[in-house]
C-alpha positions as CSV (number, residue, x, y, z in Angstrom):
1,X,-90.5,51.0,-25.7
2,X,-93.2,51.3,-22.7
3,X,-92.3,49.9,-19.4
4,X,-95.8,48.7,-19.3
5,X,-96.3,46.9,-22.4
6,X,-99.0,43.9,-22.8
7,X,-98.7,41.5,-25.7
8,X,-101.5,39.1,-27.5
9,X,-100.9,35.8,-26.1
10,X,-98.2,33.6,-27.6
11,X,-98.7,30.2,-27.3
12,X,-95.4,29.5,-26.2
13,X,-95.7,30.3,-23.3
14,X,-96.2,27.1,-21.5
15,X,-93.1,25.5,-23.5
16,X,-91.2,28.6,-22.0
17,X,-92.2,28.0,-18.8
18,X,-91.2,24.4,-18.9
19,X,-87.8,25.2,-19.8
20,X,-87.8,27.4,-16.8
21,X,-89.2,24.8,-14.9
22,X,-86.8,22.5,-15.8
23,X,-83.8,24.6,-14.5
24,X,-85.5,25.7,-11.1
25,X,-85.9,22.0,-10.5
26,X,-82.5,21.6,-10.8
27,X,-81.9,24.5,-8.4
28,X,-84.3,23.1,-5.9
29,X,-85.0,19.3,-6.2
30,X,-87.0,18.2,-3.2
31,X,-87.0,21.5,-1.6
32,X,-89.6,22.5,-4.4
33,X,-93.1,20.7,-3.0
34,X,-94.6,22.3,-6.6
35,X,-93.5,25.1,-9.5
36,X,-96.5,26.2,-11.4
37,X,-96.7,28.5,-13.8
38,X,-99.1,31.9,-13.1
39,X,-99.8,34.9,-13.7
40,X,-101.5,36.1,-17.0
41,X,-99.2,34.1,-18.8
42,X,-100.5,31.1,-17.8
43,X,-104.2,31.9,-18.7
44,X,-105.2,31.3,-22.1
45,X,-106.5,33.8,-24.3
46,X,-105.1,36.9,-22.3
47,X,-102.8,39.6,-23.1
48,X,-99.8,39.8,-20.5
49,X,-96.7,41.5,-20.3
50,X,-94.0,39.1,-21.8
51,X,-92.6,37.7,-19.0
52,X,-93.3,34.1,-17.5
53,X,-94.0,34.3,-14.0
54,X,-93.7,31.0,-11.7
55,X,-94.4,30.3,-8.5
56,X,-91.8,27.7,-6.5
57,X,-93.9,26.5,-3.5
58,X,-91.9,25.2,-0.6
59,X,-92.0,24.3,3.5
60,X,-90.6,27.3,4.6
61,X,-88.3,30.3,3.2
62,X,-85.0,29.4,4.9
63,X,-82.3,31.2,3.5
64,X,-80.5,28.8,1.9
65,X,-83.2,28.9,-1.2
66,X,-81.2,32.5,-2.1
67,X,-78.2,31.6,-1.5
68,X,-79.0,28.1,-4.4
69,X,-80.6,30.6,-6.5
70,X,-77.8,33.2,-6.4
71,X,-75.1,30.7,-6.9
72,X,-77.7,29.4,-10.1
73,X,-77.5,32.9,-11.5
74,X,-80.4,34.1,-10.8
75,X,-81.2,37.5,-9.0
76,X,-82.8,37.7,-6.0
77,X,-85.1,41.0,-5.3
78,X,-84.6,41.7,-1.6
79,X,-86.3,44.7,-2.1
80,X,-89.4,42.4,-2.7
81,X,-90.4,40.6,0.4
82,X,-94.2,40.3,0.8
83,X,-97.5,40.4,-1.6
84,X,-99.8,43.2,-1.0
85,X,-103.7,42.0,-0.6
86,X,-106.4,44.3,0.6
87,X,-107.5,43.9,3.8
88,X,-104.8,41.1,4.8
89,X,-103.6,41.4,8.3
90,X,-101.8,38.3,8.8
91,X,-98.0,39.7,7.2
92,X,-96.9,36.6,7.5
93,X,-99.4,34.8,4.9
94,X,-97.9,37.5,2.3
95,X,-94.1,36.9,2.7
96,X,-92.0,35.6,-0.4
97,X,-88.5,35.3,-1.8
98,X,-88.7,36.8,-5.0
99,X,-85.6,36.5,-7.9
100,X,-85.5,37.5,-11.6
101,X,-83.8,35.3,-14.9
102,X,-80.4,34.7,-14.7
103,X,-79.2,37.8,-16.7
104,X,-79.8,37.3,-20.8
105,X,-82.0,34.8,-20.1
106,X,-86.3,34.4,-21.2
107,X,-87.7,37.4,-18.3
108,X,-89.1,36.0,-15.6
109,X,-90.7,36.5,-12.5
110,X,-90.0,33.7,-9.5
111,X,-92.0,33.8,-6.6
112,X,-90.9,31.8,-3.7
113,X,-93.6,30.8,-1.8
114,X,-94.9,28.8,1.5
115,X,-97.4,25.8,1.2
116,X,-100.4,26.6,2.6
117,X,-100.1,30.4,3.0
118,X,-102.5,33.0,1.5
119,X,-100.6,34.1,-1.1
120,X,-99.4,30.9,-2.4
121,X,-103.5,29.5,-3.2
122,X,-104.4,33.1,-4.0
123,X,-101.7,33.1,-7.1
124,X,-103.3,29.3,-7.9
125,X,-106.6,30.2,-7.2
126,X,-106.6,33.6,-9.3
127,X,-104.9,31.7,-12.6
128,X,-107.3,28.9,-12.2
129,X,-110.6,31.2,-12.0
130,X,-109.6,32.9,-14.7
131,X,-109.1,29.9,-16.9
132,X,-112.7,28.7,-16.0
133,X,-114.6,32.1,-16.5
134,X,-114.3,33.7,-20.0
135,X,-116.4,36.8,-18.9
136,X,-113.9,37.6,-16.1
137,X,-110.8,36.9,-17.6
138,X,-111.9,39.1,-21.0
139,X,-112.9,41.9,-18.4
140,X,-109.5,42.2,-16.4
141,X,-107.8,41.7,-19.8
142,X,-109.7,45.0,-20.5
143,X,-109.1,46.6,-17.5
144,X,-105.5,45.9,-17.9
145,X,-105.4,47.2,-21.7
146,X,-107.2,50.5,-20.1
147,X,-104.5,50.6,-17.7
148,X,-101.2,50.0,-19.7
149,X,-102.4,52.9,-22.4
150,X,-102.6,55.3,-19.4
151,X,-99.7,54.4,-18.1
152,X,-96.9,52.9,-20.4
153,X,-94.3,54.6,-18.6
154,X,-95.8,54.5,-15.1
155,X,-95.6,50.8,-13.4
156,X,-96.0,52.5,-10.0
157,X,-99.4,53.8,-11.4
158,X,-100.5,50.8,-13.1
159,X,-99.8,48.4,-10.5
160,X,-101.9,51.0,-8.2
161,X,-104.9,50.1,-10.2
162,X,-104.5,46.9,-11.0
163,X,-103.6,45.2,-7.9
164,X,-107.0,46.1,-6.0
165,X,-109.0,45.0,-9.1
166,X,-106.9,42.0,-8.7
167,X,-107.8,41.6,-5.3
168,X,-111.7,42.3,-5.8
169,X,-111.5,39.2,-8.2
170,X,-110.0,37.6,-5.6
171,X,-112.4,37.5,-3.4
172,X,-114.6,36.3,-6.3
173,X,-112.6,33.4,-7.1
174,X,-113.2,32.2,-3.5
175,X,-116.7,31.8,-3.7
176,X,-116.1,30.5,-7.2
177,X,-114.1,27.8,-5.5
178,X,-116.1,27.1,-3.0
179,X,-119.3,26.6,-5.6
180,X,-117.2,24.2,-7.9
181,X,-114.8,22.3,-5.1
182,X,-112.0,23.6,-6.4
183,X,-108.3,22.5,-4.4
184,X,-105.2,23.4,-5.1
């Protein structure tokens, strides 16, 4: 089996996210301001890699949130610290916690997030636009097809690709939101 391997959409998705939902809210309770569900799971119609990814937005990333998660099962990524974005020189608007499924569990991809920082809209922002514009979404869900047949095996190269596409759409998506009014 690929590393890199993208799936039709399954329109379970959003039930599996609840579930997953339901037990971060547990982990966090008031500490979570918002858990969303992104990434190309979250967009309807796309092919994504089978993994729900969520984002937990909070106040700050005090250390505590690992230590809940940990102690949930979870696994926290420490190797995983920031979001890259193009052109971003504020490292501080790109920081995260970042943890996996507790192991056997549905994969997924938690992203711990501040209110109000870049990378917290830009993973709102990025889902949203492509559930509004067919044309776009159908043309990263190309690129990404393109991308995953050149490199199943490769996630180093794929992401390579695909991240600055991601970013040029981006920047789209924020004209995009400022045309239709669009808050978070």
């Amino acid at each position: 089996m690929p590393l890199i391997e993208l799936v039709a959409p399954d329109p379970a998705w959003p039930a599996q996210f609840v579930e997953i939902e339901r037990e971060l809210d547990a982990v966090f309770g008031s500490t979570a301001l918002r858990i969303d569900h992104i990434g190309s799971t979250s967009v309807p119609g796309l092919a994504a890699k089978d993994i729900i990814d969520v984002q937990v937005t909070v106040a700050s990333l005090d250390p505590a949130i690992v230590d809940a998660m940990v102690d949930a099962g979870f696994v926290h990524r420490d190797d995983i610290d920031t979001d890259l974005l193009t052109g971003c020189d504020q490292p501080a608007e790109l920081r995260k916690l970042y943890f996996n499924e507790r192991p056997g569990e549905r994969r997924a991809n938690i992203h711990v997030r501040v209110a109000g920082c870049l990378n917290q809209r830009y993973a709102l922002l990025f889902r949203d636009h492509l559930r509004a514009d067919e044309a776009v979404r159908d043309g990263y869900a190309e690129l990404k097809g393109v991308i995953a047949r050149a490199y199943p095996d490769e996630p180093e190269k794929y992401y390579d690709v695909k991240d600055p596409v991601m970013d040029i759409i981006f920047r789209g998506a924020e004209h995009w939101a400022a045309t239709v009014g669009w808050t978070q």
